[in-house]
Every structure is written in structure tokens, then in C-alpha cells.
C-alpha positions, 0 to 999 in steps of 0.5 A: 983317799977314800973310793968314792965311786961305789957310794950310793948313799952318803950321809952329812946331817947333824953336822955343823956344815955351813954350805952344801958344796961338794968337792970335784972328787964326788964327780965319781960317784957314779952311782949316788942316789941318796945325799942327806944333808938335814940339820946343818947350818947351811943358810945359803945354797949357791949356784954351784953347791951341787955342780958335782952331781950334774951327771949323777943319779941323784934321786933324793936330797934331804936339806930339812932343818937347816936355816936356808933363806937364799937358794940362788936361781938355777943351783938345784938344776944340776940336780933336777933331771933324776930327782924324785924327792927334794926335803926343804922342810923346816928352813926359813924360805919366803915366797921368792926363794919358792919362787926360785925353787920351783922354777929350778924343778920345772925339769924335773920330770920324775919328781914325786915329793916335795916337802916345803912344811914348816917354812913360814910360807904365807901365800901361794899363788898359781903362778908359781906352780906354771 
């Protein structure tokens, strides 16, 4: 098996992934930062796609160009604590799934960059950035 506990970087995009759920052996990363996971299939997070990650350093997650239309409320707070840049470039989010994005961000304190571009999104309103 493959010694997961000194991966700081890890590297899944161009693949054709449907999901963005992690198995429980990377609970051992103890030290990853980087998860890349742009250009896949992935259509829909799940609550429980970054469980793994709850306890991690994970400061950026890249799933840019990928077809997501659903993010469920709540799965990027396990890895909203550490998080400094979150890339949901070039998916298919409406204003709701917005909605739940950043509400699952207001805990996160070090985040720096979000880039939500090339979504379709046609309103903002202040609501959703309180």
C-alpha cells in the first residue's frame, strides 16, 4: 500500500472521476495542503466527499472545470478551517448552490480567494456574502 502520511500535494485532475470522495486511508495525510481535482466529471459534492480532510491542513482545493450543479449544505466545512483558496471555476452553479457555498465558507477565516468565474451565475445579491 501506498504511505500516505508525507503527501502534501496530491494530484487527480484530467481524470475522469465522478465523485470527489476520498477513501478513510487519507485521514493520514497529515500534512496535505494541495488537493487538485479540476477536469473530472465530478456533477455532484456530497456531504461526506471531504470527511477525510476534517482534520488536515488542507489549504487549497481546485475543482475547476468540472460539471458540479449540486454542492450539499455543509460538505466544504470539513474543510473550511484551514482553507485559503477554494477554485469552483468553470462548473454549472446556480445562485442557490452559491448560496450553500458560502454559507459553508463563513468558517473560514483564512481564506483568501474564491473564484466562482465562468459559472452562468446571474445575481448576486448581499444576502448571500452575510
Amino acid at each position: 500500500s501506498l504511505a500516505v502520511a508525507n503527501l502534501e500535494y496530491i494530484a487527480l485532475d484530467n481524470n475522469l472521476l465522478m465523485n470527489a470522495s476520498f477513501p478513510p486511508a487519507y485521514q493520514q495525510c497529515f500534512r496535505l495542503q494541495t488537493v487538485q481535482l479540476s477536469s473530472n466529471l465530478i456533477q455532484t459534492i456530497n456531504n461526506f466527499d471531504f470527511k477525510q480532510f476534517a482534520l488536515l491542513p488542507v489549504k487549497s482545493l481546485d475543482l475547476a472545470n468540472n460539471r458540479i450543479i449540486s454542492i450539499h449544505p455543509g460538505s466544504l466545512t470539513y474543510v473550511s478551517h484551514q482553507l485559503q483558496s477554494l477554485n469552483l471555476a468553470h462548473n454549472q452553479l446556480s445562485e442557490d448552490v452559491l448560496k450553500i457555498v458560502l454559507n459553508d465558507l463563513k468558517s473560514s477565516p483564512k481564506l483568501i480567494s474564491l473564484n466562482l468565474g465562468s459559472n452562468g451565475i446571474k445575481v448576486l445579491n448581499s444576502s448571500m456574502f452575510m
